[in-house]
N, CA, C and O atoms as a Maestro MAE file, in Angstrom:
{
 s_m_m2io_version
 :::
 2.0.0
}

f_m_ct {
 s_m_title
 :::
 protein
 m_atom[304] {
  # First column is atom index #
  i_m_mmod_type
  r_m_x_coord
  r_m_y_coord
  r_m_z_coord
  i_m_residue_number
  s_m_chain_name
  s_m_pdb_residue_name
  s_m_pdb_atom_name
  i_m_atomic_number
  :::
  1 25 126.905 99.876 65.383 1 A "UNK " " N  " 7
  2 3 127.663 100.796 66.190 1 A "UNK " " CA " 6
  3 2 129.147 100.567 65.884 1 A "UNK " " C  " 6
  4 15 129.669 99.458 65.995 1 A "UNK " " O  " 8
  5 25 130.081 102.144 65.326 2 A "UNK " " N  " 7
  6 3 130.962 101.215 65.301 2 A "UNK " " CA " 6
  7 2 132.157 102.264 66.333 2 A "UNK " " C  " 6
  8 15 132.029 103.487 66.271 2 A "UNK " " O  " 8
  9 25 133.092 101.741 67.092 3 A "UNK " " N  " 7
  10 3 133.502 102.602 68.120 3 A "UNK " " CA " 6
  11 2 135.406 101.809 67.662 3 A "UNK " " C  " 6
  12 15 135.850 100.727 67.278 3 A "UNK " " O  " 8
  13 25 135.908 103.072 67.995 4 A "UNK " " N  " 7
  14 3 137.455 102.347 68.129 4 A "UNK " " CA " 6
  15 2 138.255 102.446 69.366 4 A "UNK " " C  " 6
  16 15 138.105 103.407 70.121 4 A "UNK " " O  " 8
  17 25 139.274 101.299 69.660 5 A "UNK " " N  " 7
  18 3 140.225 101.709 70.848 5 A "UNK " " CA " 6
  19 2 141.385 101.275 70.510 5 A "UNK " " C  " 6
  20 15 141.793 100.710 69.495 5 A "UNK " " O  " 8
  21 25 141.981 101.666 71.675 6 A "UNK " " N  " 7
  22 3 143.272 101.083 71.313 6 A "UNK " " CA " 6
  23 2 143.878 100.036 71.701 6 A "UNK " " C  " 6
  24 15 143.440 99.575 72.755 6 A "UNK " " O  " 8
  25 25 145.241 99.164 70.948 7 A "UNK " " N  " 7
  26 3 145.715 97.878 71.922 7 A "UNK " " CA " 6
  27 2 146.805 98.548 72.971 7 A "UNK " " C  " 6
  28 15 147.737 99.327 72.776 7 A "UNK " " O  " 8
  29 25 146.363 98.001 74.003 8 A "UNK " " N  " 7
  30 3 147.144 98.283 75.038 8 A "UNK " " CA " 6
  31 2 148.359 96.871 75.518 8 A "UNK " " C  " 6
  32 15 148.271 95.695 75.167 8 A "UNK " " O  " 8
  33 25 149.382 97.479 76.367 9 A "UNK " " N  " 7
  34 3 150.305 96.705 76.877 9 A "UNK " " CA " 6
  35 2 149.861 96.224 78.055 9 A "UNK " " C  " 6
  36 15 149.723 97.021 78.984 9 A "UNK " " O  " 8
  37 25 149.535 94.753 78.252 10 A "UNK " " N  " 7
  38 3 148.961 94.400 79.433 10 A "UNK " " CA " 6
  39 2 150.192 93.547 79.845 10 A "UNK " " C  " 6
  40 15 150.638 92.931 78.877 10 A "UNK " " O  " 8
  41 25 150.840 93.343 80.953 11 A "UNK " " N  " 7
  42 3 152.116 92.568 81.238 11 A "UNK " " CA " 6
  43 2 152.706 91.973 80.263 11 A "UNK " " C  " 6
  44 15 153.009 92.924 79.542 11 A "UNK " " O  " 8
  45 25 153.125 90.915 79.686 12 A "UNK " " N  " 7
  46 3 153.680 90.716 78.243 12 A "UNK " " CA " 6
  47 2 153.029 90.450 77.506 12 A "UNK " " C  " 6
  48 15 153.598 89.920 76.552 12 A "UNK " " O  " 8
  49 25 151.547 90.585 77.376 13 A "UNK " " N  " 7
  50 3 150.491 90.467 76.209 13 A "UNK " " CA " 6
  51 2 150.054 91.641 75.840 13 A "UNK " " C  " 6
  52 15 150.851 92.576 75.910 13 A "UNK " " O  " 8
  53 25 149.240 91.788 75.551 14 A "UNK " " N  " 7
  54 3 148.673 93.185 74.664 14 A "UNK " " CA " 6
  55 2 146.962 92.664 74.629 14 A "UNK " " C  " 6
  56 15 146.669 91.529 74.253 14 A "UNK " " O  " 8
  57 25 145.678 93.904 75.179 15 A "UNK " " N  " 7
  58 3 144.655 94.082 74.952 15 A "UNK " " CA " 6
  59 2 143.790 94.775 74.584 15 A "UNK " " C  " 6
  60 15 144.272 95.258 73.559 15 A "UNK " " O  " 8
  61 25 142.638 95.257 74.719 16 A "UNK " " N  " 7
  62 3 141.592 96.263 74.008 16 A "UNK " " CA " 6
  63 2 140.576 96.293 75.163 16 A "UNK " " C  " 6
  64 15 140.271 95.290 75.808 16 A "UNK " " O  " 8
  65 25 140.065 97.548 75.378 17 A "UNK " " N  " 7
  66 3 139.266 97.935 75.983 17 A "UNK " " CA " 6
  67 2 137.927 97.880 75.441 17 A "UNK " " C  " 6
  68 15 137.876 98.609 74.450 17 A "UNK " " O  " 8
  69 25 136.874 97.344 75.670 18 A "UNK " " N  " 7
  70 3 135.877 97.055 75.215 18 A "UNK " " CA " 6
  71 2 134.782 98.042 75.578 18 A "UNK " " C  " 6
  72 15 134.392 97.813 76.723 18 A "UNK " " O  " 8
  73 25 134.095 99.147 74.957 19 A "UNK " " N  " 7
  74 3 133.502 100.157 75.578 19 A "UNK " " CA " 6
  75 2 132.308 99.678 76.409 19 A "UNK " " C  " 6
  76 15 131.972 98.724 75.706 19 A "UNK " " O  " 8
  77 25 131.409 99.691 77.463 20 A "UNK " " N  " 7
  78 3 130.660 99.544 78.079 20 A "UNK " " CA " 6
  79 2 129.287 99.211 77.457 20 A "UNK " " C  " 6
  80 15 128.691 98.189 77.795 20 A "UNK " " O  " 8
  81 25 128.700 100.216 76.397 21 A "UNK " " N  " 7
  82 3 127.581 99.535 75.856 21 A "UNK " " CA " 6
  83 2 127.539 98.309 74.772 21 A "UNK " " C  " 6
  84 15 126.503 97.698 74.509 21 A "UNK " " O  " 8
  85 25 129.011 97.995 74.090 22 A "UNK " " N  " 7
  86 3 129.483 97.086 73.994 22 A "UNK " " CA " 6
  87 2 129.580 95.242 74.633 22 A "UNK " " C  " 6
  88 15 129.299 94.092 74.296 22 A "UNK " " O  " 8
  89 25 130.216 96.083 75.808 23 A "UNK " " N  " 7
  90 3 129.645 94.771 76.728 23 A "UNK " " CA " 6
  91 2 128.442 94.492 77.234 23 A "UNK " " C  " 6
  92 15 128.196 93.297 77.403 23 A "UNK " " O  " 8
  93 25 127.317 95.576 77.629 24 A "UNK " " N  " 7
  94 3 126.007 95.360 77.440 24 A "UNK " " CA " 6
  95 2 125.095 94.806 76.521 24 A "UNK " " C  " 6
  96 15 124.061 94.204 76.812 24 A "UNK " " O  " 8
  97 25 125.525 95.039 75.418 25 A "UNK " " N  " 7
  98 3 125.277 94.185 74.067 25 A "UNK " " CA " 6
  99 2 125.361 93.050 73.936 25 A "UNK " " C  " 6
  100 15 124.569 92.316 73.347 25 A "UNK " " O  " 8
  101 25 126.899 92.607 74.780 26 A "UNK " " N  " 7
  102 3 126.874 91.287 74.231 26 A "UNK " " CA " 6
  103 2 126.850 90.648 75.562 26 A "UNK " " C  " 6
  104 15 127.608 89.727 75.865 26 A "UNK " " O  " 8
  105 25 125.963 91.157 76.351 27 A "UNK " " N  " 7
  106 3 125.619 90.506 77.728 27 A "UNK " " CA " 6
  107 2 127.271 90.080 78.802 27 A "UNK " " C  " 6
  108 15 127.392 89.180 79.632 27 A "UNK " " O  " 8
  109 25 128.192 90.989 78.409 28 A "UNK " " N  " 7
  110 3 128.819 90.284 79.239 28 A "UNK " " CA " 6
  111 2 129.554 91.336 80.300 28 A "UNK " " C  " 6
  112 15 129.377 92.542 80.133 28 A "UNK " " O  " 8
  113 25 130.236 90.940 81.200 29 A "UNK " " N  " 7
  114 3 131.078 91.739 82.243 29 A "UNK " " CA " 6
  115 2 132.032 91.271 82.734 29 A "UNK " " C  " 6
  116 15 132.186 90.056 82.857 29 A "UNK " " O  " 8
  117 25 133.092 92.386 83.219 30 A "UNK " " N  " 7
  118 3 134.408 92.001 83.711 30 A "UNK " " CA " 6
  119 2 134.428 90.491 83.927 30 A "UNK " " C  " 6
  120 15 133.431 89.889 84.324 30 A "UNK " " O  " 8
  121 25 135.582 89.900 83.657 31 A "UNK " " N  " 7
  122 3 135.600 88.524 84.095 31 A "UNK " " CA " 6
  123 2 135.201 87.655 83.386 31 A "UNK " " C  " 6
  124 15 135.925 86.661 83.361 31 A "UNK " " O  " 8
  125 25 134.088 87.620 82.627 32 A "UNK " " N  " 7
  126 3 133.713 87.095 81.421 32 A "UNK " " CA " 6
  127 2 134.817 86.644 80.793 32 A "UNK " " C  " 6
  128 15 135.957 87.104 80.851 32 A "UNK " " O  " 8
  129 25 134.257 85.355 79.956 33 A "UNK " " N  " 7
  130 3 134.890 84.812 78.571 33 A "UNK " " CA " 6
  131 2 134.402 85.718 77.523 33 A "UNK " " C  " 6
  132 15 133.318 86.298 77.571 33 A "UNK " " O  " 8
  133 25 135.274 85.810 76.558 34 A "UNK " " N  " 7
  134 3 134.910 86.379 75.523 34 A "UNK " " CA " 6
  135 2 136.060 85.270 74.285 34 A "UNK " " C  " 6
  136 15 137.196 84.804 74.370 34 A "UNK " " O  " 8
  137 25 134.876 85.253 73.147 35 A "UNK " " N  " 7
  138 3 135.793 83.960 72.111 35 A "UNK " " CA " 6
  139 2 136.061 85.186 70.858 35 A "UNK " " C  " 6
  140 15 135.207 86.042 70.629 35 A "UNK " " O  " 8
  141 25 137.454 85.109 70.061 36 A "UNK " " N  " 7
  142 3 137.710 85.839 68.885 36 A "UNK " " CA " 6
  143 2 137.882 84.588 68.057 36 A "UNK " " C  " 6
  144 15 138.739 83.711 68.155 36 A "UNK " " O  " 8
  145 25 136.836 84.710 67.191 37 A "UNK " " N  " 7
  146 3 136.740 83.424 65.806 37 A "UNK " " CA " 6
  147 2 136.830 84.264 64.787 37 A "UNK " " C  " 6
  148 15 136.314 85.367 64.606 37 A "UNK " " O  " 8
  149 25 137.525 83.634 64.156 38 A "UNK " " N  " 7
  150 3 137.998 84.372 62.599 38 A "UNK " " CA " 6
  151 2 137.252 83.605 61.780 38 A "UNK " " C  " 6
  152 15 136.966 82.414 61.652 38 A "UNK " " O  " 8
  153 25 136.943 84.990 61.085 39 A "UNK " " N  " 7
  154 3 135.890 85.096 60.147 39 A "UNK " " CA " 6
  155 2 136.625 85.454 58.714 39 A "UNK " " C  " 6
  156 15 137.801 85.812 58.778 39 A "UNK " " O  " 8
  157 25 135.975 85.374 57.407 40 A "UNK " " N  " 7
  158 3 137.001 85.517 56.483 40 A "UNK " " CA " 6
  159 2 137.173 86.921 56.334 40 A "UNK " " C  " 6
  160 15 136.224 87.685 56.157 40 A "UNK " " O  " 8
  161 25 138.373 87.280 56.403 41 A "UNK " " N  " 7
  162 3 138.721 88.761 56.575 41 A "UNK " " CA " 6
  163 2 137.969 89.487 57.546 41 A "UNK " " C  " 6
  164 15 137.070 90.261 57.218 41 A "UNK " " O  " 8
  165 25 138.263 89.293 58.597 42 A "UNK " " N  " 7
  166 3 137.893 89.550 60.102 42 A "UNK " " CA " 6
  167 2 138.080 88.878 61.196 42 A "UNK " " C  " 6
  168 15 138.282 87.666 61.112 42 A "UNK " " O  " 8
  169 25 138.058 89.393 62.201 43 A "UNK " " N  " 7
  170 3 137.683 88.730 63.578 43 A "UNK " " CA " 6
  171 2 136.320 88.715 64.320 43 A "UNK " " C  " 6
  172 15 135.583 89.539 63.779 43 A "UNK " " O  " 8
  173 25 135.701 88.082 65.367 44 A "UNK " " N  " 7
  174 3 134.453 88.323 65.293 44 A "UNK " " CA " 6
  175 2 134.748 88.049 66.876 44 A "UNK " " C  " 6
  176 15 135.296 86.972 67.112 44 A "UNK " " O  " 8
  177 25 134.441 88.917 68.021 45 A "UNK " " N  " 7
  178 3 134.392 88.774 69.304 45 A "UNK " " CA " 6
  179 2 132.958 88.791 69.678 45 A "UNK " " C  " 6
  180 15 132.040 89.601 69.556 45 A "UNK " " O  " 8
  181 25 133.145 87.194 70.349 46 A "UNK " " N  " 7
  182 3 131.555 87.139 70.833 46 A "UNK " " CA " 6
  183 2 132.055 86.531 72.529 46 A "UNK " " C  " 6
  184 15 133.076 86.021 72.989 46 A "UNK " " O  " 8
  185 25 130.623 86.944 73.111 47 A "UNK " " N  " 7
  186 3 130.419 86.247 74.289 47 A "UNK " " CA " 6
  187 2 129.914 85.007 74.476 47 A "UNK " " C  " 6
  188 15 129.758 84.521 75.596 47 A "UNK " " O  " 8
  189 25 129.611 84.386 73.329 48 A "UNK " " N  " 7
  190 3 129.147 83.096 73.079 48 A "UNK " " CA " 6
  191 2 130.075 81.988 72.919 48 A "UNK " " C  " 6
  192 15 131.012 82.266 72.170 48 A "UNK " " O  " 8
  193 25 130.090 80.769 73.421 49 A "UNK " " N  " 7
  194 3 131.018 79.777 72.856 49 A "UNK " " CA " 6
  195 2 130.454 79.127 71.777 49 A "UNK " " C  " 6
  196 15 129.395 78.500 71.819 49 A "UNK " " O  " 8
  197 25 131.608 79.369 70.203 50 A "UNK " " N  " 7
  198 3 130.998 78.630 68.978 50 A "UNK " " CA " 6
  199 2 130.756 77.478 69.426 50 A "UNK " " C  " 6
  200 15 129.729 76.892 69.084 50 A "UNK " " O  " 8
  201 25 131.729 76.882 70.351 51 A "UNK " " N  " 7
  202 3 132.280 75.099 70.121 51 A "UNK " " CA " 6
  203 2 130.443 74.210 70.940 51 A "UNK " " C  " 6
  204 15 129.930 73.095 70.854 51 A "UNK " " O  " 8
  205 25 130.076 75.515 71.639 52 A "UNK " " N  " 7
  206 3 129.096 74.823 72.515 52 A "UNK " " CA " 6
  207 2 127.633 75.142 71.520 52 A "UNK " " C  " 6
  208 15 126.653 74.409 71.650 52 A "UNK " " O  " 8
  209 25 127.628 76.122 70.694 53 A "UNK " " N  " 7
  210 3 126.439 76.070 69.811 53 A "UNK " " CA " 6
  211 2 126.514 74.775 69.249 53 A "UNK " " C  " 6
  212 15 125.642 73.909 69.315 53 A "UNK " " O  " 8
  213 25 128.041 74.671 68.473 54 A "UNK " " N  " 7
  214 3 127.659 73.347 67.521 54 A "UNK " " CA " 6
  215 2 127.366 71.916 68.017 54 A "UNK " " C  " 6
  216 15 127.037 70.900 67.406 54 A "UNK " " O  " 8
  217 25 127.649 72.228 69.652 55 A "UNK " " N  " 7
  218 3 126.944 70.964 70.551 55 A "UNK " " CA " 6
  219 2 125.379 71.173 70.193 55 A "UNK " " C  " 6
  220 15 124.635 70.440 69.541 55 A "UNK " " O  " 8
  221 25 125.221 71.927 70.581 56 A "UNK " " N  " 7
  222 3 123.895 72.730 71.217 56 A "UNK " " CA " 6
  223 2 123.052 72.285 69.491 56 A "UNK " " C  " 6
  224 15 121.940 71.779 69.645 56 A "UNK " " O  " 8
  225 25 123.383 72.400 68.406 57 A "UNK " " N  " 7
  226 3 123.109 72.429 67.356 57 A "UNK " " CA " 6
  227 2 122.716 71.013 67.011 57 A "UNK " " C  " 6
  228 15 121.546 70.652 66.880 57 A "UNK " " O  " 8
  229 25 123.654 70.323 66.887 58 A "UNK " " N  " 7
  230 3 124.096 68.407 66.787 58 A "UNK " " CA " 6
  231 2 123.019 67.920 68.041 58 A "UNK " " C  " 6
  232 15 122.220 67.138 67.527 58 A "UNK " " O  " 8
  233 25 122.818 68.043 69.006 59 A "UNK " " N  " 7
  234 3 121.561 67.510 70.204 59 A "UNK " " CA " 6
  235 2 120.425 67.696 69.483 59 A "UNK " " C  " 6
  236 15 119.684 66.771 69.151 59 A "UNK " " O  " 8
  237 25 120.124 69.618 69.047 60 A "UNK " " N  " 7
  238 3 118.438 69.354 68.815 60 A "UNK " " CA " 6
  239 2 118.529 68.917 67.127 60 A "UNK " " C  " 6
  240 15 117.618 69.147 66.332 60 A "UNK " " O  " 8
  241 25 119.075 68.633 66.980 61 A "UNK " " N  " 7
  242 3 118.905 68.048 65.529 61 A "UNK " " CA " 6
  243 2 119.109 66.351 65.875 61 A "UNK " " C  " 6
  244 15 118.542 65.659 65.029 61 A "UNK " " O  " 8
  245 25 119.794 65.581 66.933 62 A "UNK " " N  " 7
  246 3 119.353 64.352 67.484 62 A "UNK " " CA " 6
  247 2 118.295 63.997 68.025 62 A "UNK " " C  " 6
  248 15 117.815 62.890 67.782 62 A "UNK " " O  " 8
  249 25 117.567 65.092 69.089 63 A "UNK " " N  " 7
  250 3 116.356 65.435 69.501 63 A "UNK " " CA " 6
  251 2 115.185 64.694 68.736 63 A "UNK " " C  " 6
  252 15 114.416 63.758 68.954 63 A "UNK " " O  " 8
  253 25 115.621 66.170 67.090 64 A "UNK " " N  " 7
  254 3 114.325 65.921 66.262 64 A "UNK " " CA " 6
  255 2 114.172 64.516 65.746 64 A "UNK " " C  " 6
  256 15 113.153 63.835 65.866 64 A "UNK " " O  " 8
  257 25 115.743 64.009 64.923 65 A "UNK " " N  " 7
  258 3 115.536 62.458 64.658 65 A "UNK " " CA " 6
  259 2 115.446 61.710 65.277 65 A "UNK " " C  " 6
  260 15 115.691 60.651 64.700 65 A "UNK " " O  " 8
  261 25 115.051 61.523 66.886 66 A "UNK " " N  " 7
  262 3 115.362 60.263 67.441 66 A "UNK " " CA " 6
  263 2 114.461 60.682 68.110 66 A "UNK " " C  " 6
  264 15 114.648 60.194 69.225 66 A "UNK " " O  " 8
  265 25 112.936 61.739 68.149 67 A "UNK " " N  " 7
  266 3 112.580 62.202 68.938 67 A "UNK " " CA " 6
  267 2 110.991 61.036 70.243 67 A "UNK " " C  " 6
  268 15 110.457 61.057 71.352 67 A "UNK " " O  " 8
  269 25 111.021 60.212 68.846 68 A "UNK " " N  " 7
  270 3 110.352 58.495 69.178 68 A "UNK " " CA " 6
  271 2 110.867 57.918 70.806 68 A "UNK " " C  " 6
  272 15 110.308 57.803 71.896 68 A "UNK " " O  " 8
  273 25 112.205 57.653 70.278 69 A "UNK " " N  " 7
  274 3 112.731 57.083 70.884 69 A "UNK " " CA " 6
  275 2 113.413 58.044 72.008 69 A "UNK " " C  " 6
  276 15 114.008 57.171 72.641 69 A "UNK " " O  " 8
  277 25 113.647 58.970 72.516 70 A "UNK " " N  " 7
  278 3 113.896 59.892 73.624 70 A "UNK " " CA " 6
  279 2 112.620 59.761 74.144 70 A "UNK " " C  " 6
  280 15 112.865 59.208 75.217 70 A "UNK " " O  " 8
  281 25 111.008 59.953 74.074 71 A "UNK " " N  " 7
  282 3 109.975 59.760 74.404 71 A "UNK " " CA " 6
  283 2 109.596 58.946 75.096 71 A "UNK " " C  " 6
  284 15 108.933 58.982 76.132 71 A "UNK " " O  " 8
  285 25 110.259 57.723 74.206 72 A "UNK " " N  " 7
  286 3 109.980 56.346 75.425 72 A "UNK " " CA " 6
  287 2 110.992 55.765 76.081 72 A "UNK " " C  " 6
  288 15 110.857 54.689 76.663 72 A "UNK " " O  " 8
  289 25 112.077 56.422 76.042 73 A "UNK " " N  " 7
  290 3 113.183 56.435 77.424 73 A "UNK " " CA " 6
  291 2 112.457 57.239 78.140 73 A "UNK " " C  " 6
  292 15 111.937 56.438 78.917 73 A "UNK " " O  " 8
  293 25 111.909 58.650 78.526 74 A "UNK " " N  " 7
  294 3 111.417 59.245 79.228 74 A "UNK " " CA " 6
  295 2 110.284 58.973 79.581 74 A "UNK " " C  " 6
  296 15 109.663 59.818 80.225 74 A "UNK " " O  " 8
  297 25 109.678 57.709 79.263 75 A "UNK " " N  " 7
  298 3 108.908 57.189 80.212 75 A "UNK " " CA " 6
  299 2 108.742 56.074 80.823 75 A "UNK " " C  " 6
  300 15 107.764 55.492 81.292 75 A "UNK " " O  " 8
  301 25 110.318 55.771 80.715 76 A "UNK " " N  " 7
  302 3 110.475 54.468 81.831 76 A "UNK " " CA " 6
  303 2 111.339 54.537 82.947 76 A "UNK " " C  " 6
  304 15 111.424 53.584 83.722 76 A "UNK " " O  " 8
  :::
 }
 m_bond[303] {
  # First column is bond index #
  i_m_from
  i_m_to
  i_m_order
  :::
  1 1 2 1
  2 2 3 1
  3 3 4 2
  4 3 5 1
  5 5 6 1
  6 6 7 1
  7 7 8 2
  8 7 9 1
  9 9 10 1
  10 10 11 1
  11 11 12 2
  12 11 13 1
  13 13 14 1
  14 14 15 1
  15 15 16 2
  16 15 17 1
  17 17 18 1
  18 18 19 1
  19 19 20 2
  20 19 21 1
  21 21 22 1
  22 22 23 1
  23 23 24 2
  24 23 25 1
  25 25 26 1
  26 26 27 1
  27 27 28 2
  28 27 29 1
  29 29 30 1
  30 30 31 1
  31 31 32 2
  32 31 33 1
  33 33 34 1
  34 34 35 1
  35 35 36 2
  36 35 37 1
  37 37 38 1
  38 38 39 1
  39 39 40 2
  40 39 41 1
  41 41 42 1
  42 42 43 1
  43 43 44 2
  44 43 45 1
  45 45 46 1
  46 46 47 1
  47 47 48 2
  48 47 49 1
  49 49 50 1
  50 50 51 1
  51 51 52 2
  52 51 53 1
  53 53 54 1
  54 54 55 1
  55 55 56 2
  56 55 57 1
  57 57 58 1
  58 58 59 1
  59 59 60 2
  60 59 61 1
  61 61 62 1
  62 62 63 1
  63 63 64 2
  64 63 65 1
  65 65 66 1
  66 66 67 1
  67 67 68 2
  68 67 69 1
  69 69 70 1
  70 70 71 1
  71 71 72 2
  72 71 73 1
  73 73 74 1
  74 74 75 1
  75 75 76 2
  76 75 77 1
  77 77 78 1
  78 78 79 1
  79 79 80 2
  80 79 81 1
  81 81 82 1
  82 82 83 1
  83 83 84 2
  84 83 85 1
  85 85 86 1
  86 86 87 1
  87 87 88 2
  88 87 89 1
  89 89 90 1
  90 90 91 1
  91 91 92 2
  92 91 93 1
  93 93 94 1
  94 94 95 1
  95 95 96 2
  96 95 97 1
  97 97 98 1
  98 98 99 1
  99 99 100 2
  100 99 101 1
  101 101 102 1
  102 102 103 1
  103 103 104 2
  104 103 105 1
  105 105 106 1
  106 106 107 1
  107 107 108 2
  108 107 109 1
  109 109 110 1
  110 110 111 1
  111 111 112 2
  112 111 113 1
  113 113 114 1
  114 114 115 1
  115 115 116 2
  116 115 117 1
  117 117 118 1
  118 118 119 1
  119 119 120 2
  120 119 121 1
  121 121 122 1
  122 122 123 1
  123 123 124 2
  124 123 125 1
  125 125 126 1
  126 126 127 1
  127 127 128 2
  128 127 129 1
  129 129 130 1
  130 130 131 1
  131 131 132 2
  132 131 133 1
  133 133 134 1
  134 134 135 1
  135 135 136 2
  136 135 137 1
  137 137 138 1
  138 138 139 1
  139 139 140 2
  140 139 141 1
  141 141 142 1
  142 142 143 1
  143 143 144 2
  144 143 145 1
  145 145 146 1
  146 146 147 1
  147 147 148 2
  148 147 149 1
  149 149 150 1
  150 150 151 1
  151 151 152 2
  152 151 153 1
  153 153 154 1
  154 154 155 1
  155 155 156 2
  156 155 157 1
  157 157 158 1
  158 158 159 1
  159 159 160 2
  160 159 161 1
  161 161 162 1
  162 162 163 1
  163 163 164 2
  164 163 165 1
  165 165 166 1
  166 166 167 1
  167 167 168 2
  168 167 169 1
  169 169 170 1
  170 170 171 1
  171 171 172 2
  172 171 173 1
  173 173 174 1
  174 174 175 1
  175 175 176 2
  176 175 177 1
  177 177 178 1
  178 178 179 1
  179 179 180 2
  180 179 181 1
  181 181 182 1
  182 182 183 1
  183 183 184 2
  184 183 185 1
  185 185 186 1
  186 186 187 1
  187 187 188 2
  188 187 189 1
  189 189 190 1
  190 190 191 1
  191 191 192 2
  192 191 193 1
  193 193 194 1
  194 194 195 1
  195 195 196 2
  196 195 197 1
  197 197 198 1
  198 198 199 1
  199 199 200 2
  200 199 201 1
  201 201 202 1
  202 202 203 1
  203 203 204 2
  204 203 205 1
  205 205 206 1
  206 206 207 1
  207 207 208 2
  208 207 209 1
  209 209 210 1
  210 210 211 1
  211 211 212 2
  212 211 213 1
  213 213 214 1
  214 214 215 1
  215 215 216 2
  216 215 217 1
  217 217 218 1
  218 218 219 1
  219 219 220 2
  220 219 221 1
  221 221 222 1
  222 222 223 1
  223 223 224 2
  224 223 225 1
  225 225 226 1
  226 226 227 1
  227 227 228 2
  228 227 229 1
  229 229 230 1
  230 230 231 1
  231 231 232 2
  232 231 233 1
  233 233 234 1
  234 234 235 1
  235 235 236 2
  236 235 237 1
  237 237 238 1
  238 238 239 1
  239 239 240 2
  240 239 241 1
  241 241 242 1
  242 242 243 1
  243 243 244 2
  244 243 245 1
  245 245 246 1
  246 246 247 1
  247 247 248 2
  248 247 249 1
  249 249 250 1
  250 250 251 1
  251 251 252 2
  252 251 253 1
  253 253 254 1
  254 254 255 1
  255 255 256 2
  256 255 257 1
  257 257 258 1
  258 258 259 1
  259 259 260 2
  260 259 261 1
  261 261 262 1
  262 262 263 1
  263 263 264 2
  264 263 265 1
  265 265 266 1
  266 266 267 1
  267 267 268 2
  268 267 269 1
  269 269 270 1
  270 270 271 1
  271 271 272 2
  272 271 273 1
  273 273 274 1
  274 274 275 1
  275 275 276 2
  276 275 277 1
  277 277 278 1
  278 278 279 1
  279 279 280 2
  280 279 281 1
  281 281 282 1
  282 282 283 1
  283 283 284 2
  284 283 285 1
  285 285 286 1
  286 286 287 1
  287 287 288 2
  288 287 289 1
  289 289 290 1
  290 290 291 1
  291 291 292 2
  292 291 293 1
  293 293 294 1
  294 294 295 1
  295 295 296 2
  296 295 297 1
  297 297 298 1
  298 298 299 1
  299 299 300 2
  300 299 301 1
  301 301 302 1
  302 302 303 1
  303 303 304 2
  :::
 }
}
């Protein structure tokens, strides 16, 4: 989908209106975080936090190697 808007003057910053099925897409609503990570030759607005995937990433990949030993902590 590809839709355009414009940047607007928001008190001394400047923003973009995000069209509605847009934000349905990316699960989010007013108030929401939204992260802009640059991508090579682009920007990429997500509702996701990168910084918490690559947590999220680094655990189940500790998970899988250590998965012995998480087992038998969890059963004492």
């Amino acid at each position: 989908m590809i839709k355009s808007t414009v940047i607007r003057a928001i008190g001394n910053a400047s923003g973009v209106v995000i069209p509605r099925p847009m934000l349905d897409r990316m699960q989010a609503r007013q108030g929401d975080t939204v992260y802009a990570v640059e991508v090579p030759e682009d920007i990429l607005l997500t509702a996701h936090d990168p910084a918490f995937s690559e947590a999220m990433d680094a655990y189940r990949e500790g998970m899988q190697r250590y998965r012995n030993a998480m087992k038998e902590l969890a059963t004492k």
